[in-house]
VEXGU-14842 format. One record per atom (N, C-alpha, C, O): residue number from 1; residue in one letter; atom name; x, y, z. Coordinates in nm, 4 decimals. Layout:
BEGIN
ATOM   tise   torke   kolvex         c1         c2         c3
ATOM    NUM       a       CA          X          Y          Z
...
% end
This chain:
BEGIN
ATOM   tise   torke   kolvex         c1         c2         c3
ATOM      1       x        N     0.2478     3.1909    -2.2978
ATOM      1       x       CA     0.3557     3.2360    -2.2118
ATOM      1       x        C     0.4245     3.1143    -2.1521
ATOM      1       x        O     0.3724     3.0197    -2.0929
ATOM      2       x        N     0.5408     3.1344    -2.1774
ATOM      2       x       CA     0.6296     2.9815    -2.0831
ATOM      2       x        C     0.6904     3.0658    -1.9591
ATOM      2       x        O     0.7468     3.1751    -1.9640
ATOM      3       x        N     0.6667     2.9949    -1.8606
ATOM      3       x       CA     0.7467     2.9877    -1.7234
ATOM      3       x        C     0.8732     2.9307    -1.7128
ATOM      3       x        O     0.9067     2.8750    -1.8173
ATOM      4       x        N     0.9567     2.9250    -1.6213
ATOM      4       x       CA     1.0525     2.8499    -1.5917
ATOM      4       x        C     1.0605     2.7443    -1.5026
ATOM      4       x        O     1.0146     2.7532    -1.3887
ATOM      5       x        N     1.1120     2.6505    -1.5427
ATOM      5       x       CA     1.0828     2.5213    -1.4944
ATOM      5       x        C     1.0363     2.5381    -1.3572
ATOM      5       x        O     0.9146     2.5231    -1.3464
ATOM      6       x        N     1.0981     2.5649    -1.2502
ATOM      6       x       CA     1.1103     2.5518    -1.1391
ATOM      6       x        C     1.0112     2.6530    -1.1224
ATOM      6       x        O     1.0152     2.6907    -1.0053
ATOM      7       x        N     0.9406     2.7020    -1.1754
ATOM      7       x       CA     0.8234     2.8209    -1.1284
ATOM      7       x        C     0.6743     2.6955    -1.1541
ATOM      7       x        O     0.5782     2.7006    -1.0773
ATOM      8       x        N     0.6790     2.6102    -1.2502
ATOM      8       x       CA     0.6472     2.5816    -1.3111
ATOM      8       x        C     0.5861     2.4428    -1.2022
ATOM      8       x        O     0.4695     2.4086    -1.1829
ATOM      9       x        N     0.7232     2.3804    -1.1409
ATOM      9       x       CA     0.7356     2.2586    -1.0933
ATOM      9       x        C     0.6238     2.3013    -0.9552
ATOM      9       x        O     0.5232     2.2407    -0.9185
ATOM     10       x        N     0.6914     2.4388    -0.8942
ATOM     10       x       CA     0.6456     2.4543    -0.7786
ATOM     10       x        C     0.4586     2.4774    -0.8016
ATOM     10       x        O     0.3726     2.4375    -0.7231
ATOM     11       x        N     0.4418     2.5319    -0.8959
ATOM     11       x       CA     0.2589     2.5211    -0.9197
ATOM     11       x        C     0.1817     2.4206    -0.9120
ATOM     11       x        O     0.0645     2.4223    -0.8742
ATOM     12       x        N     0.2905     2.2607    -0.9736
ATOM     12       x       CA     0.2735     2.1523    -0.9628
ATOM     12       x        C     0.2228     2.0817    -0.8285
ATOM     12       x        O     0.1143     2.0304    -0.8013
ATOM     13       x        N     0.3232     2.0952    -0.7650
ATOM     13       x       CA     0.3450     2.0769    -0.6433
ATOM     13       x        C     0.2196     2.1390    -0.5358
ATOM     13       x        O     0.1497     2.0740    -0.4580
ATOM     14       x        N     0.2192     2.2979    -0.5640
ATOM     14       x       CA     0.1041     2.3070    -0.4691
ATOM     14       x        C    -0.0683     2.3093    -0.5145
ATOM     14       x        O    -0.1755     2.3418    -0.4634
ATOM     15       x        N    -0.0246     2.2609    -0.6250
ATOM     15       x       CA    -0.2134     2.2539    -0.6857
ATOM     15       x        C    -0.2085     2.1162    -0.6184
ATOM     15       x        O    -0.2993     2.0950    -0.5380
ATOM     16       x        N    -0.1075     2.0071    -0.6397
ATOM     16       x       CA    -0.1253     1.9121    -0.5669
ATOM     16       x        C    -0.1428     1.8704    -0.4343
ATOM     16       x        O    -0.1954     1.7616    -0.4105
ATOM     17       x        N    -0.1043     1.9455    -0.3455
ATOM     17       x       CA    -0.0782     1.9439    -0.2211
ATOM     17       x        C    -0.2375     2.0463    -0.1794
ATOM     17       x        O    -0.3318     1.9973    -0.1174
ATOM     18       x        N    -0.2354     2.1308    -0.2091
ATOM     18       x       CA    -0.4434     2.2198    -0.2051
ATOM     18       x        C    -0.5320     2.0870    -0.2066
ATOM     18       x        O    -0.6025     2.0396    -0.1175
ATOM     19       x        N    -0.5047     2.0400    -0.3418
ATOM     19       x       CA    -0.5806     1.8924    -0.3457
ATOM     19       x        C    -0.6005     1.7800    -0.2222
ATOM     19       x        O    -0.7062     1.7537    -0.1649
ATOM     20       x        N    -0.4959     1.7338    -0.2032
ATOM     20       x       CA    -0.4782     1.6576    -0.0693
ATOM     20       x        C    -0.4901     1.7043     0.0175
ATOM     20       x        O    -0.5174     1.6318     0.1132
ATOM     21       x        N    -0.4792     1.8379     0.0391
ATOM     21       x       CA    -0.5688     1.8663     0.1815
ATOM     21       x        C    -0.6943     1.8555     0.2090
ATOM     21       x        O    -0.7535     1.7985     0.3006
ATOM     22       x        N    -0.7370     1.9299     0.0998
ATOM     22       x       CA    -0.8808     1.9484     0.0629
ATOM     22       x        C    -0.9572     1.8329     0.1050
ATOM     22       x        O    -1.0613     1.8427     0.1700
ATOM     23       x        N    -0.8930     1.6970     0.0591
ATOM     23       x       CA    -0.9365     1.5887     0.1135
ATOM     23       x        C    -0.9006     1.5136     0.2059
ATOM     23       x        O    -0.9720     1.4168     0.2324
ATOM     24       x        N    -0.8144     1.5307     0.2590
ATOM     24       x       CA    -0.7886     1.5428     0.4330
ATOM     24       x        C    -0.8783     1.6014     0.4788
ATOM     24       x        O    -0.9495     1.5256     0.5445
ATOM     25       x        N    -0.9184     1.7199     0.4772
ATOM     25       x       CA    -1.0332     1.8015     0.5409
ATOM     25       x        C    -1.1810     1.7556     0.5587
ATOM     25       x        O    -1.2604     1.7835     0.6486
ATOM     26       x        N    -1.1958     1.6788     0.4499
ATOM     26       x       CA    -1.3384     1.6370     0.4273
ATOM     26       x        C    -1.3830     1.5425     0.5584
ATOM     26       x        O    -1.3132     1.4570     0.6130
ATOM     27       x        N    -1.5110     1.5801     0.5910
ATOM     27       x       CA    -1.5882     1.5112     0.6759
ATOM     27       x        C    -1.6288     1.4411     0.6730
ATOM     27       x        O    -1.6062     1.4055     0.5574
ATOM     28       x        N    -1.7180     1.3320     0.7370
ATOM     28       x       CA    -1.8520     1.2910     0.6574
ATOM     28       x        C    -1.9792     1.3269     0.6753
ATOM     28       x        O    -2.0410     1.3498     0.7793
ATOM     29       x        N    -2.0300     1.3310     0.5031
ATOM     29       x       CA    -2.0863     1.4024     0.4649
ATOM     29       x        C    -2.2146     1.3465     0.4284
ATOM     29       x        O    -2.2422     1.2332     0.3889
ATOM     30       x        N    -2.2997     1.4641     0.4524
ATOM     30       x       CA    -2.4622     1.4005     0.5010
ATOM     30       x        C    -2.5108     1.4106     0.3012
ATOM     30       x        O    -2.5077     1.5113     0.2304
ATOM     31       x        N    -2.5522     1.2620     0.2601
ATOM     31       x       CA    -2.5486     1.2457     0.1637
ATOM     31       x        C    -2.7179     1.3173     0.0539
ATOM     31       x        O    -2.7473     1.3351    -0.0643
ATOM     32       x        N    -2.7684     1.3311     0.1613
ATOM     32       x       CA    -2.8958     1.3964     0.1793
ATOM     32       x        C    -2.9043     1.5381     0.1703
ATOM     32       x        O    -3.0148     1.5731     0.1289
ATOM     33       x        N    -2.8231     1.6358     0.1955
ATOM     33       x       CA    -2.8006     1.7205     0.1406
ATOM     33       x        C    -2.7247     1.8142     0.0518
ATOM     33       x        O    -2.6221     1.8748     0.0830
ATOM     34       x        N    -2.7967     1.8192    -0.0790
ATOM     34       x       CA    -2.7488     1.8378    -0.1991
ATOM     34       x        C    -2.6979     1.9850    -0.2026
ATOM     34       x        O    -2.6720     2.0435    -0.3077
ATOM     35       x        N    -2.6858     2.0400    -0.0781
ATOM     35       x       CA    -2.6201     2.1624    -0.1334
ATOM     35       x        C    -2.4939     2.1394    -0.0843
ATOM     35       x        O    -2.4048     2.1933    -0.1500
ATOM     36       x        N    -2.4591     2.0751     0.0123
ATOM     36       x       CA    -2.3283     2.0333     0.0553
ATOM     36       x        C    -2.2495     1.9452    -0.0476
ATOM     36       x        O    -2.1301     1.9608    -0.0733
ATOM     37       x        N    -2.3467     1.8332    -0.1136
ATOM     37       x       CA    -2.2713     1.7704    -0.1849
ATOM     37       x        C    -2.2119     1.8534    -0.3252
ATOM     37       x        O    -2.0960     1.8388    -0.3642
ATOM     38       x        N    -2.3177     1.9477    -0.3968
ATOM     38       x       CA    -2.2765     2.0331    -0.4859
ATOM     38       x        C    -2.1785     2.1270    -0.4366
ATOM     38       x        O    -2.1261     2.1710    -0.5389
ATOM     39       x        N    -2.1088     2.1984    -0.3071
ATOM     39       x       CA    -2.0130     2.2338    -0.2645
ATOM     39       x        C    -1.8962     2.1234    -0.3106
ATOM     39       x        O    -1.8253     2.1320    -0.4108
ATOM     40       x        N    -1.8957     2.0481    -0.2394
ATOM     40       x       CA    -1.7739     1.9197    -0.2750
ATOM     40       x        C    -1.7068     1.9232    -0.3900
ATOM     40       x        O    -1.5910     1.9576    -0.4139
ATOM     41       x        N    -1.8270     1.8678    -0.4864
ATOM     41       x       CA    -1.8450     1.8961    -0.6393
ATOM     41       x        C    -1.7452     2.0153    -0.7098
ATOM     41       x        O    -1.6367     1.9857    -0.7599
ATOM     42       x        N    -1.7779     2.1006    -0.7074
ATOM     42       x       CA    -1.7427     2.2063    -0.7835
ATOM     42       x        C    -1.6258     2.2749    -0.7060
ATOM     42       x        O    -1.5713     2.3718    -0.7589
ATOM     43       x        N    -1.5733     2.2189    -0.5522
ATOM     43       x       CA    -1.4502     2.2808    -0.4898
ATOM     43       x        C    -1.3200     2.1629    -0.5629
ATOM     43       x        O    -1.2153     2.2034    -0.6132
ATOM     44       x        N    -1.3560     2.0303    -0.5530
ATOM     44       x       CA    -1.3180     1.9024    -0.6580
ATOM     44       x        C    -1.2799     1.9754    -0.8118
ATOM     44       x        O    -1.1605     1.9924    -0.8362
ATOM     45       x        N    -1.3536     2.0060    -0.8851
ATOM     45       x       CA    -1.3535     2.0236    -0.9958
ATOM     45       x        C    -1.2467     2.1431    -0.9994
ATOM     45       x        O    -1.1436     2.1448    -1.0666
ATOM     46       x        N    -1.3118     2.2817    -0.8786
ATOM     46       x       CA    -1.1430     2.3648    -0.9468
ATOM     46       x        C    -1.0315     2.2841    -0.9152
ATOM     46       x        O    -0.9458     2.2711    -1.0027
ATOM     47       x        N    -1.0140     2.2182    -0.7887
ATOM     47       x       CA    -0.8749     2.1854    -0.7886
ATOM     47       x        C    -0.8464     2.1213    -0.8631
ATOM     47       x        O    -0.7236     2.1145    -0.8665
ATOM     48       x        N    -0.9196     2.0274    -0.9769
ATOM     48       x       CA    -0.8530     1.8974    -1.0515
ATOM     48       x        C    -0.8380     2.0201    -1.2065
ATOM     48       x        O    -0.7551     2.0043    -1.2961
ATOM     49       x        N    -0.9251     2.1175    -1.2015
ATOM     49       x       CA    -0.8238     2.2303    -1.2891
ATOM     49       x        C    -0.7354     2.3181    -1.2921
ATOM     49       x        O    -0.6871     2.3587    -1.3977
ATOM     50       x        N    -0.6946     2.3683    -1.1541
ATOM     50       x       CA    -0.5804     2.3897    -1.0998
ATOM     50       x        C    -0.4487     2.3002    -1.1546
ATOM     50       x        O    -0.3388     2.3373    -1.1958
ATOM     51       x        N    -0.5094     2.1618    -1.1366
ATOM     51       x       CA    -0.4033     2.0739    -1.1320
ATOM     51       x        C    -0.3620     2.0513    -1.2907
ATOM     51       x        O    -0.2488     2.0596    -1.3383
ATOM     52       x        N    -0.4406     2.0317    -1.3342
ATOM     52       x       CA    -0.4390     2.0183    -1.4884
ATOM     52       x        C    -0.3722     2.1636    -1.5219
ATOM     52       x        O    -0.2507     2.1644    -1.5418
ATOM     53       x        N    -0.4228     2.2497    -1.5270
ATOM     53       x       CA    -0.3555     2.4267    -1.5754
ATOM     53       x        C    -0.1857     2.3681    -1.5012
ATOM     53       x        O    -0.1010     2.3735    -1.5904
ATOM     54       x        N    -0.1508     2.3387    -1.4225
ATOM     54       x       CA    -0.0422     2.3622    -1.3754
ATOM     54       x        C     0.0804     2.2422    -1.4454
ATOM     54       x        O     0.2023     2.2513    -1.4307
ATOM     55       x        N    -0.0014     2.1207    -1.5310
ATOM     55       x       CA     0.0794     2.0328    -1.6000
ATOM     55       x        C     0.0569     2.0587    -1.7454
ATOM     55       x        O     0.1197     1.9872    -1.8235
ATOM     56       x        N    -0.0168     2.1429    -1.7900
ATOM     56       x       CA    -0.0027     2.1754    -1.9241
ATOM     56       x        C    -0.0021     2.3178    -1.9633
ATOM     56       x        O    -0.0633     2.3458    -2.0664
ATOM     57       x        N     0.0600     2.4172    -1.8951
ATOM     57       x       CA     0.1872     2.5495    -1.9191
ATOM     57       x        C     0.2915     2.5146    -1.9583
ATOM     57       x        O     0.3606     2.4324    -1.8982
ATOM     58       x        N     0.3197     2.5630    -2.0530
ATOM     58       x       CA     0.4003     2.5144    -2.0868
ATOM     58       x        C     0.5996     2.5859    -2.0262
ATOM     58       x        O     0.6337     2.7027    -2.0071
ATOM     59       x        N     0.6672     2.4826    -2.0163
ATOM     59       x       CA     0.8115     2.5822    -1.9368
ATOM     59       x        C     0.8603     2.5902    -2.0666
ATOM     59       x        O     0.8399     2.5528    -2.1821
ATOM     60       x        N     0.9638     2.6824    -1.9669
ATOM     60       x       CA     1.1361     2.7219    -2.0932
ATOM     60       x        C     1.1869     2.5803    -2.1644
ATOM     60       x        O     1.1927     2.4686    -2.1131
ATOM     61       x        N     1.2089     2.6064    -2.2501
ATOM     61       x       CA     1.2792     2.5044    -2.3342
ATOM     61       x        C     1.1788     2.4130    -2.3648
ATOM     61       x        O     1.2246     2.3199    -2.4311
ATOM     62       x        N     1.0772     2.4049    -2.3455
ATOM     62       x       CA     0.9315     2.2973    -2.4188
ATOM     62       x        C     0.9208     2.3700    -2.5632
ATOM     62       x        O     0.9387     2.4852    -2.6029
ATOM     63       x        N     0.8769     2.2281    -2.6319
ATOM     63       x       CA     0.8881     2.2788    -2.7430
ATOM     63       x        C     0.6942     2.3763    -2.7699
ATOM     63       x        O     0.5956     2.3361    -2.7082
ATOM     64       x        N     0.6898     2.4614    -2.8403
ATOM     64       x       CA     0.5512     2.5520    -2.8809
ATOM     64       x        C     0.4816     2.4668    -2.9265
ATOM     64       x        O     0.3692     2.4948    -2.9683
% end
């Protein structure tokens, strides 16, 4: 399915911006406990696939 650019741009934009908060938000973090750090982990990982899904959809006029 292709989107339109500007639907497209704006997904860009806020998978990026989720991201940078996300790490704005971060504390510091007690390195000793591994369930906190596996939180980090895997909240990291969706957003950097968020981010990725949102630069390879493809828009209108890209070629298939």
């Amino acid at each position: 399915m292709t989107y339109p650019t500007v639907v497209r741009e704006a997904a860009r934009v806020v998978a990026i911006e989720a991201a940078r908060a996300y790490v704005a938000n971060i504390r510091p973090i007690d390195v000793t406990n591994s369930g906190v750090l596996v939180r980090h982990l895997m909240a990291a990982e969706t957003l950097l696939m968020d981010i990725v899904a949102a630069h390879t959809e493809p828009t209108e006029g890209a070629a298939a």
